[in-house]
C-alpha positions in Angstrom: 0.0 0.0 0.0 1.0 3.7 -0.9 3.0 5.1 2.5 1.5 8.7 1.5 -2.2 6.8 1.3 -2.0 5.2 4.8 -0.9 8.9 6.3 -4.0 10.2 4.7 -6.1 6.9 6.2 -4.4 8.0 9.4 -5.5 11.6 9.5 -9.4 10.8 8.1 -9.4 8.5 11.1 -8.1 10.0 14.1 -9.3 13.3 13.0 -13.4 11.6 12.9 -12.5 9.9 16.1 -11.3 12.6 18.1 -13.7 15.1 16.3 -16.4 12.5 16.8 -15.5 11.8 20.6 -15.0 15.5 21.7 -18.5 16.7 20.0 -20.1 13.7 21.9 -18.9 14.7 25.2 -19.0 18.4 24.4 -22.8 17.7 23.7 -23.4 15.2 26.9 -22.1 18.2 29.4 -24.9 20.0 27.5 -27.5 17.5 26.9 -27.4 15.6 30.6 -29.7 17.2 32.6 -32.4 17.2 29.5 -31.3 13.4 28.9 -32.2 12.6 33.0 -35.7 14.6 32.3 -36.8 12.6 29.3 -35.8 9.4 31.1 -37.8 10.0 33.9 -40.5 11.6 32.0 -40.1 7.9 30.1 -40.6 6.5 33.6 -43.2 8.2 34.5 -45.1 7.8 31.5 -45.1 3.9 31.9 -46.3 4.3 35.6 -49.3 6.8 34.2 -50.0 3.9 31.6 -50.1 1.3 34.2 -52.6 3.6 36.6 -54.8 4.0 33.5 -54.9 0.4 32.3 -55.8 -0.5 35.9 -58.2 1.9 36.3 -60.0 0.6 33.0 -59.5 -2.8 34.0 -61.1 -2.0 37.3 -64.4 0.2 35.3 -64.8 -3.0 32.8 -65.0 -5.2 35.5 -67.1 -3.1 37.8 -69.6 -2.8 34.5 -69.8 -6.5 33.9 -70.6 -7.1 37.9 -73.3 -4.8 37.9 -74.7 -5.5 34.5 -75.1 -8.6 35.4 -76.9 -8.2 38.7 -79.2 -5.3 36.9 -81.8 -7.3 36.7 -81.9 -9.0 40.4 -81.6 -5.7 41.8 -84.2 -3.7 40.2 -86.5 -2.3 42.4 -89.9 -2.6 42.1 -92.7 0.2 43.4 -95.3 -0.5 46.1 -98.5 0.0 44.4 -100.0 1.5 47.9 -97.6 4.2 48.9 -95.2 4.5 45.8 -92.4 3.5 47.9 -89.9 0.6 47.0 -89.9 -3.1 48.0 -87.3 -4.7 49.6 -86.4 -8.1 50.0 -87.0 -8.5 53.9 -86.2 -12.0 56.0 -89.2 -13.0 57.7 -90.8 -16.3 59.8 -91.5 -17.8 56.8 -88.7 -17.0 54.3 -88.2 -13.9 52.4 -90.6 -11.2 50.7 -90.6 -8.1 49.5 -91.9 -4.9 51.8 -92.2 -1.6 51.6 -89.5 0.1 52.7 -92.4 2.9 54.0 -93.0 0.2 57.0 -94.9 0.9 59.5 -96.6 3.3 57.4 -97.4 1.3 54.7 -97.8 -2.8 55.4 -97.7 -4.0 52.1 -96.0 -7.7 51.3 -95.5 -9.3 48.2 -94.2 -13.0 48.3 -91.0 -13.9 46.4 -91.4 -16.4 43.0 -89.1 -18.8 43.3 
């Protein structure tokens, strides 16, 4: 190989590296404290994700519990007063009563 082409290899290489090296640390005693903030900002953006997906998780599953007991829990109206039946435990199983009671004695027997 030509002696004068492996000075100019030389040169092209220790020039880039040193050039290379000295802009990267000359721009990381700039850049560091920005770097630290997008990494924790990176952080806590996975810790806001996580919140969220739990809280959704938590929604969807309180929405399928009370979807599903919709229907058992709808209250119905006494037709004397306008007040609402509950289920009550009594002697001889459970009914629905007003929840007006004393006021208003009206009973309804459970379907089974």
């Amino acid at each position: 190989m030509d002696p004068a082409l492996n000075e100019v290899n030389k040169a092209i290489s220790k020039g880039i590296t040193e050039g290379t090296l000295k802009g990267f640390w000359w721009a990381l005693k700039l850049m560091w404290p920005f770097i630290l903030l997008a990494i924790a900002f990176r952080i806590f953006e996975g810790w806001v994700n996580r919140k969220i997906d739990d809280w959704k998780r938590r929604r969807r599953n309180k929405g399928i519990r009370s979807f599903s007991n919709s229907n058992k829990n709808k209250s119905k109206v006494c037709p004397k007063c306008g007040g609402e039946l509950k289920e009550r435990m009594g002697k001889y199983g459970k009914f629905l009563g007003c929840s007006n009671y004393p006021k208003c004695q009206y009973t309804e027997n459970i379907k089974k």
